[in-house]
C-alpha positions as CSV (number, residue, x, y, z in Angstrom):
1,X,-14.4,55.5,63.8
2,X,-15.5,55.1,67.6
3,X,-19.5,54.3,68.2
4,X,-20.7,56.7,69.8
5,X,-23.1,55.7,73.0
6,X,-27.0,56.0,72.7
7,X,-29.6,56.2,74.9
8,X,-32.9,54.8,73.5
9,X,-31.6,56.6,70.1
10,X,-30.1,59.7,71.9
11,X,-26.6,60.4,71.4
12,X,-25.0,61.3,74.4
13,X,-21.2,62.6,75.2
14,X,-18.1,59.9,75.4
15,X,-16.9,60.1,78.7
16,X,-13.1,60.2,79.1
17,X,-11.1,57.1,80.1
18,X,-10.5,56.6,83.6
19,X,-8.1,55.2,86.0
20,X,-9.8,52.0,87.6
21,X,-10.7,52.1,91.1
22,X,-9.2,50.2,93.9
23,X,-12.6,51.0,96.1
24,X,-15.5,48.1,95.9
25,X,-18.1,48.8,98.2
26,X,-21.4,47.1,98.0
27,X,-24.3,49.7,98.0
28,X,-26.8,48.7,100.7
29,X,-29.6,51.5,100.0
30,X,-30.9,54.0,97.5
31,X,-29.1,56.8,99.5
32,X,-25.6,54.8,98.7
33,X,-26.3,54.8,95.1
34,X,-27.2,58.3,95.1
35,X,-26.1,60.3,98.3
36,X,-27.3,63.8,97.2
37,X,-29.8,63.4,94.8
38,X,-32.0,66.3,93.2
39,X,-35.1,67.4,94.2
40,X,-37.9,65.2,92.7
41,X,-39.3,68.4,90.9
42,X,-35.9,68.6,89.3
43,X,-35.4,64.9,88.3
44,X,-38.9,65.6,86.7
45,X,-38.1,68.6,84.5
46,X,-34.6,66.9,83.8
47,X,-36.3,63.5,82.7
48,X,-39.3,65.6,81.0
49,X,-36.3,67.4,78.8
50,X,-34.7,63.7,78.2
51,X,-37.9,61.9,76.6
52,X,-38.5,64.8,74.3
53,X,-35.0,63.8,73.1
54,X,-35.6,60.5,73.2
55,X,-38.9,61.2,70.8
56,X,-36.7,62.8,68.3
57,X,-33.7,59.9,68.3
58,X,-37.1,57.0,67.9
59,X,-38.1,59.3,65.1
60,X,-34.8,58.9,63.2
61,X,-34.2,55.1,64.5
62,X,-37.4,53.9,62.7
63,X,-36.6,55.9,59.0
64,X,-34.2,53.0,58.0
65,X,-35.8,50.4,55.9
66,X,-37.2,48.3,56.8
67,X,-40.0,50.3,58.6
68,X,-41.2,49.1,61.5
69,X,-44.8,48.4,61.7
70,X,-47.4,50.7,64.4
71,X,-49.7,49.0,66.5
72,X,-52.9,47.3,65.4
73,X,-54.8,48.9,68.5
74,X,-54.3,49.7,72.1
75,X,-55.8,49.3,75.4
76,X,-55.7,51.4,78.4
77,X,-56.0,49.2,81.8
78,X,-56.0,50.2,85.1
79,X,-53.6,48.7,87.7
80,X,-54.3,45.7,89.9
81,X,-51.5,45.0,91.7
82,X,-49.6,48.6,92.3
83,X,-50.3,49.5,95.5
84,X,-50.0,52.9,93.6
85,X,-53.2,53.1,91.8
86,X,-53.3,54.0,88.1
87,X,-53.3,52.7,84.5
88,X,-50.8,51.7,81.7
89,X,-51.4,51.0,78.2
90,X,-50.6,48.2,76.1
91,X,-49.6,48.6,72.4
92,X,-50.6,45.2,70.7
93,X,-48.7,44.3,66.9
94,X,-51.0,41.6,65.2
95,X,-49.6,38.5,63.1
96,X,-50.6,38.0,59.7
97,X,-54.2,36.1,59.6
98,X,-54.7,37.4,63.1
99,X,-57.7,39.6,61.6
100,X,-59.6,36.2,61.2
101,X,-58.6,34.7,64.4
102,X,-62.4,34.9,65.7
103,X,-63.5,33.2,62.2
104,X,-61.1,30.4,62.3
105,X,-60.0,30.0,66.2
106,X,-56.6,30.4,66.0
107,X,-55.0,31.0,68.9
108,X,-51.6,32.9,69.2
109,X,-48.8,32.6,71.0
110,X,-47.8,36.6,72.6
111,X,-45.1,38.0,73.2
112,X,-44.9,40.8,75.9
113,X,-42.2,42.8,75.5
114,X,-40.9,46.0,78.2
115,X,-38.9,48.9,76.5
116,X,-35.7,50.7,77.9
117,X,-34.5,54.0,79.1
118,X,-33.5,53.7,82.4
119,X,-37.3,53.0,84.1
120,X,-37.2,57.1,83.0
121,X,-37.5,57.7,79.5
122,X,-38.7,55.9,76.5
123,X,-42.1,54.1,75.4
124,X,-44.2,51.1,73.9
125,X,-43.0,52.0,70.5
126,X,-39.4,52.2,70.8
127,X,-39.0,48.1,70.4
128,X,-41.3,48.3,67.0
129,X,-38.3,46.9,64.7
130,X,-38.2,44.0,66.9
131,X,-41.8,43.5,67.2
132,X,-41.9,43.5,63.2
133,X,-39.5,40.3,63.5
134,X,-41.5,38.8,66.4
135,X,-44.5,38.8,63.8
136,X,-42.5,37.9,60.5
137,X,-40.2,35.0,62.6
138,X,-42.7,33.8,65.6
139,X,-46.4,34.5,63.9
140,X,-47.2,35.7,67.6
141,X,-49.0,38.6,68.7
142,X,-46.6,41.8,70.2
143,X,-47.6,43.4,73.2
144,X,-45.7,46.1,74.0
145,X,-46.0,47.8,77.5
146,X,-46.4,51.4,78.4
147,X,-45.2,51.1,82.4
148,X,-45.6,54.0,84.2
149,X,-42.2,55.9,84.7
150,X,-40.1,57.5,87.3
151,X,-39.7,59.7,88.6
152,X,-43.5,60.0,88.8
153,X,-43.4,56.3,89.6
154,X,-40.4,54.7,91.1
155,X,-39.8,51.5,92.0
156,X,-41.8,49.2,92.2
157,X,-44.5,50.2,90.1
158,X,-42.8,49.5,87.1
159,X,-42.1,45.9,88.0
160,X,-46.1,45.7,89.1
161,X,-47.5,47.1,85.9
162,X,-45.0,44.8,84.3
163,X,-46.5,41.7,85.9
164,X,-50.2,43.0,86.1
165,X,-49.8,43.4,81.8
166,X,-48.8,39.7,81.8
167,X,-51.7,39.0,84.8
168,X,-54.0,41.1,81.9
169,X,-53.1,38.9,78.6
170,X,-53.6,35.9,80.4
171,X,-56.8,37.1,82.1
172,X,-58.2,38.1,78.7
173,X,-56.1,35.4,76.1
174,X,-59.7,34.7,74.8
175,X,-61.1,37.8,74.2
176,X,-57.2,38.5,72.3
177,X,-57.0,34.9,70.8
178,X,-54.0,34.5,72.7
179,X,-52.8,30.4,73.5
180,X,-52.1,31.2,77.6
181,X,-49.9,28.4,77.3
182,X,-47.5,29.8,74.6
183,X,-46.4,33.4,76.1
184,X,-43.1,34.9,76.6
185,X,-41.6,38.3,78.1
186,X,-38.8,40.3,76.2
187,X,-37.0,43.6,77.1
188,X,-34.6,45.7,76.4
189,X,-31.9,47.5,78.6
190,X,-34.3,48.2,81.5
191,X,-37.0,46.3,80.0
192,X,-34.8,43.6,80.0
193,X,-34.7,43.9,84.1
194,X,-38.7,44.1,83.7
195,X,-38.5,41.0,81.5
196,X,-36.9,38.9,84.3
197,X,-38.6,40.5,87.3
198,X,-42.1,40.3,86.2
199,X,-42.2,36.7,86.3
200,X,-40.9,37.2,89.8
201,X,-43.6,39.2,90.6
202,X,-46.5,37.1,88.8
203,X,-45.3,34.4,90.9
204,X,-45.4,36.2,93.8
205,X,-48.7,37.5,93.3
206,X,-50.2,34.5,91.8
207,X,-49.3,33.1,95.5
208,X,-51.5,35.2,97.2
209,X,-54.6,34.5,94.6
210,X,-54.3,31.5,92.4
211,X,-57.9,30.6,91.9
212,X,-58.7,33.6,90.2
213,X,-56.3,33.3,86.9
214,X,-56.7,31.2,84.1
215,X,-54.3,28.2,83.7
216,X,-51.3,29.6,81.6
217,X,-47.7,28.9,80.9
218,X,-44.5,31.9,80.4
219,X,-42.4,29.6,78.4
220,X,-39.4,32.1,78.0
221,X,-37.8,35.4,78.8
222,X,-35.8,37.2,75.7
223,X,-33.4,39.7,77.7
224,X,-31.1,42.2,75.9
225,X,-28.5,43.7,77.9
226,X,-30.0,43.7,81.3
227,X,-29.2,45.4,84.5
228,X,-29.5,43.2,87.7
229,X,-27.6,44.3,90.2
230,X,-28.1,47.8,91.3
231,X,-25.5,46.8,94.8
232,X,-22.9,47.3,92.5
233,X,-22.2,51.0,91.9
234,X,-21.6,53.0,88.3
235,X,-18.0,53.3,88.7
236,X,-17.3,49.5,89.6
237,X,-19.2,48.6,86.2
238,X,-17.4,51.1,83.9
239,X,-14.0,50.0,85.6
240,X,-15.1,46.8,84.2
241,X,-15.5,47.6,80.8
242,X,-13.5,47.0,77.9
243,X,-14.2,50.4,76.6
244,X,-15.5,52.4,79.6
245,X,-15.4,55.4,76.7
246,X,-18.2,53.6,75.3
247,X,-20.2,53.3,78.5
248,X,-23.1,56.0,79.5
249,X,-22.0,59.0,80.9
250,X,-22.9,59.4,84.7
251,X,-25.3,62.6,84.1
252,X,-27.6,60.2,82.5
253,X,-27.5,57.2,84.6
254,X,-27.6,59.9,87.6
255,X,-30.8,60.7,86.5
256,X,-31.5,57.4,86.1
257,X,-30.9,55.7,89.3
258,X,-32.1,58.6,91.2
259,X,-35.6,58.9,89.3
260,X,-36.3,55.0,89.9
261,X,-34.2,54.4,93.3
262,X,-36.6,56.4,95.8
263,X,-37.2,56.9,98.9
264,X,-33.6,57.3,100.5
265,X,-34.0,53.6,102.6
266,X,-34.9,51.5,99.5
267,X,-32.5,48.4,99.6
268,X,-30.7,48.1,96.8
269,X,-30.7,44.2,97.2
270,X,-34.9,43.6,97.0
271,X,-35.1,40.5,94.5
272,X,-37.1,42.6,92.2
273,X,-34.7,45.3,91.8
274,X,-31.7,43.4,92.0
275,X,-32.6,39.6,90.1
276,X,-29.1,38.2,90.5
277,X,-29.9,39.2,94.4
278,X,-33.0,36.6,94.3
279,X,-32.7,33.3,96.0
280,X,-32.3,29.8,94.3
281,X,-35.6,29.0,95.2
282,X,-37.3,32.6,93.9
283,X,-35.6,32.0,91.0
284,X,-36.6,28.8,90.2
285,X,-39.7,29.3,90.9
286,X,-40.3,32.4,88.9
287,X,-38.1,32.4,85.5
288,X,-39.7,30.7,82.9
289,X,-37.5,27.2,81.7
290,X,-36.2,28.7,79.1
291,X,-33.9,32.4,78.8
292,X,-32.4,34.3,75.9
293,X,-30.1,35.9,76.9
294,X,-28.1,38.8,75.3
295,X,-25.6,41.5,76.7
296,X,-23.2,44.0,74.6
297,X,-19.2,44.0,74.8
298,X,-18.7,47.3,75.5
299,X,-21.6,47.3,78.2
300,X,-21.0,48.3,82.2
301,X,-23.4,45.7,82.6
302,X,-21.7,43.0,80.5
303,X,-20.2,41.1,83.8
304,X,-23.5,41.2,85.9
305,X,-25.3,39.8,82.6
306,X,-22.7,37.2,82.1
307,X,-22.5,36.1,85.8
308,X,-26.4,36.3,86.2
309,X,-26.9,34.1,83.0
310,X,-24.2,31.0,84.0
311,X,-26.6,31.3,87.7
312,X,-29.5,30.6,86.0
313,X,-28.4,27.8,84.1
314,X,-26.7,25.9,86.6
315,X,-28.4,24.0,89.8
316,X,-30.2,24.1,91.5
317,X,-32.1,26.8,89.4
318,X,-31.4,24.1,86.2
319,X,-32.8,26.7,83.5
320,X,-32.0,26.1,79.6
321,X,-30.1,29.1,79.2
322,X,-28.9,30.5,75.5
323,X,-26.6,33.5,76.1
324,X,-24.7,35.4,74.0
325,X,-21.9,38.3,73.9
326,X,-22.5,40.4,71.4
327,X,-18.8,41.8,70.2
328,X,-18.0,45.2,70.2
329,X,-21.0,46.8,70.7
330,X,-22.0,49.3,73.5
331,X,-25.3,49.2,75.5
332,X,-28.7,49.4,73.7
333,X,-26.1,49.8,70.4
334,X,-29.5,48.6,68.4
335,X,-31.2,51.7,69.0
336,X,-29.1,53.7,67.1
337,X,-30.7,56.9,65.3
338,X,-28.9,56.6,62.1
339,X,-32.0,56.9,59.6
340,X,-30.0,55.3,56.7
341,X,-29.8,52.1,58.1
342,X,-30.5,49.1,61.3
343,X,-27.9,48.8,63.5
344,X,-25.1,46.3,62.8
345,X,-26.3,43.2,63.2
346,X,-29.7,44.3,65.0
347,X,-31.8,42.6,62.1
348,X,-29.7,39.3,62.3
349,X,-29.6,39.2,66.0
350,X,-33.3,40.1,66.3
351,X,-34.2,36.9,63.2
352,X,-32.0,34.7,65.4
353,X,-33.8,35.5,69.0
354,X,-37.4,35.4,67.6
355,X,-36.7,31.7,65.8
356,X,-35.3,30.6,69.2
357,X,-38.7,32.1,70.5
358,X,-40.5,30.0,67.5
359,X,-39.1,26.9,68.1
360,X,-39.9,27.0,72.2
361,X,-43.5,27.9,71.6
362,X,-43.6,25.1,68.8
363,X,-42.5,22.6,71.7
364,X,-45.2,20.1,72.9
């Protein structure tokens, strides 16, 4: 029976087969990717419409057993480095013992983890079945990040409420009995993009103001089925797919590119947009020393991920890079809504990812 494509646990339409297409063209700007694109009250309603689906797909996604934990607590924290003032909220998942941190001064290694949907749709919970691994496999604390959305926000504010959450665990690693030595980023789908780029933009920022952040180490970055090129248009990538049936449907990454890619002039090609776009140097600067990286068989965004990951790992960049193709699988395939069950493989992929996690924050 054919898998049938999910966003963030919504099922969405097959699209027919297509003939490839002869045509590359590298998109330059926003206005490329998306020449007529709805009015931004429209994208709202349509995205608006989309996350209460989304809501209902999560819903079903976290009946199968295992459950997934909720959130120990939250905090609401305003933005520092957004030039588009505001606040986000992180959702932290405690470790066992974590209760008695302050009695025994145990300090955790944290995870910081950005959910999908397209920068659109989605939210801190949607990750929680991972997060329940993080704390089983890793004993590390789970903070998952609500990043403001587009089309409300588009790019960049995502990418600098991404890298202010990090800025804020580090910044307050006492007060959380976080080790600032022993953090990580993870993400999924877009998150995954957030997971790379963040660091990017931590490093950047950090440039500008280094004296005022404690010391602190991102060992790693777990990425699962990233996008990172956004010069290459929709209908290259599903000409590139082993299954293009099994890719999303343009109505939905339509809403997706246009809600994030704004205004008109944005260059497609800006390092934290576009990763694999980033220089050598940027690059080596910014990614932690160590990647996990994941992408999905039946994925439009299966070469990018491939090409991105053999870049990082070669020099001059040098990073220790573990990737892996996951067969026969379509994008975000572990988010499936079937509340019998976890995705094929999802539980095993997720225990093999968080040990790798384990075993780099256990490093000297």
């Amino acid at each position: 029976m054919s898998k049938i494509p999910t966003v963030d646990g919504i099922p969405v339409p097959l699209i027919p087969a297509s003939e490839p297409s002869t045509e590359k063209k590298t998109l330059v700007t926003a206005k490329d990717a998306i020449p007529n694109p709805p009015s931004r009250f429209s994208l709202r309603v349509s995205a608006a419409w989309w996350r209460s689906l989304q809501y209902v797909g999560s819903s079903l996604h976290f009946l199968a057993p295992p459950r997934p934990p909720s959130p120990a607590f939250t905090r609401t924290v305003p933005s520092t480095i957004s030039k588009t003032k505001g606040e986000f909220t992180l959702h932290f998942y405690t470790p066992p013992d974590y209760d008695r941190a302050a009695e025994t001064g145990t300090r955790f290694p944290a995870v910081i983890n950005f959910h999908g949907g397209g920068f659109t749709i989605g939210s801190a919970a949607d990750d929680a079945r991972f997060a329940r691994v993080v704390l089983e496999k890793c004993g590390a604390l789970f903070v998952s990040v609500d990043y403001r959305l587009a089309p409300e926000n588009p790019f960049p504010v995502a990418v600098d409420d991404a890298a202010d959450a990090i800025l804020y665990i580090i910044r307050s690693s006492k007060d959380l009995h976080v080790n600032p030595h022993k953090l990580a980023t993870s993400g999924f789908s877009a998150g995954a993009n957030l997971a790379i780029t963040s660091t990017l933009r931590l490093a950047e920022h950090l440039l500008s103001s280094p004296s005022s952040t404690p010391e602190h180490q991102v060992r790693a970055v777990a990425t699962w089925y990233p996008i990172t090129d956004y010069t290459l248009s929709r209908a290259e990538r599903r000409d590139t797919s082993v299954r293009p049936d099994q890719t999303l449907p343009d109505n939905i990454t339509s809403l997706f590119d246009a809600s994030y890619l704004y205004p008109p002039d944005l260059q497609l090609a800006h390092p934290l947009l576009s990763p694999s776009k980033a220089s050598d140097e940027q690059l080596a600067a910014g990614i932690p020393p160590h990647v996990i990286f994941y992408t999905c068989e039946w994925d439009m965004l299966l070469r990018e991920g491939e090409e991105f990951a053999r870049r990082l790992g070669q020099a001059p960049i040098n990073k220790k890079v573990d990737y892996k193709m996951i067969p026969e699988v379509p994008h975000a395939w572990d988010k499936s809504p079937d509340p019998l069950k976890p995705a094929i493989h999802s539980e095993e992929l997720y225990a093999e990812c968080c040990n790798k996690l384990k075993d780099i924050f256990n490093q000297d």
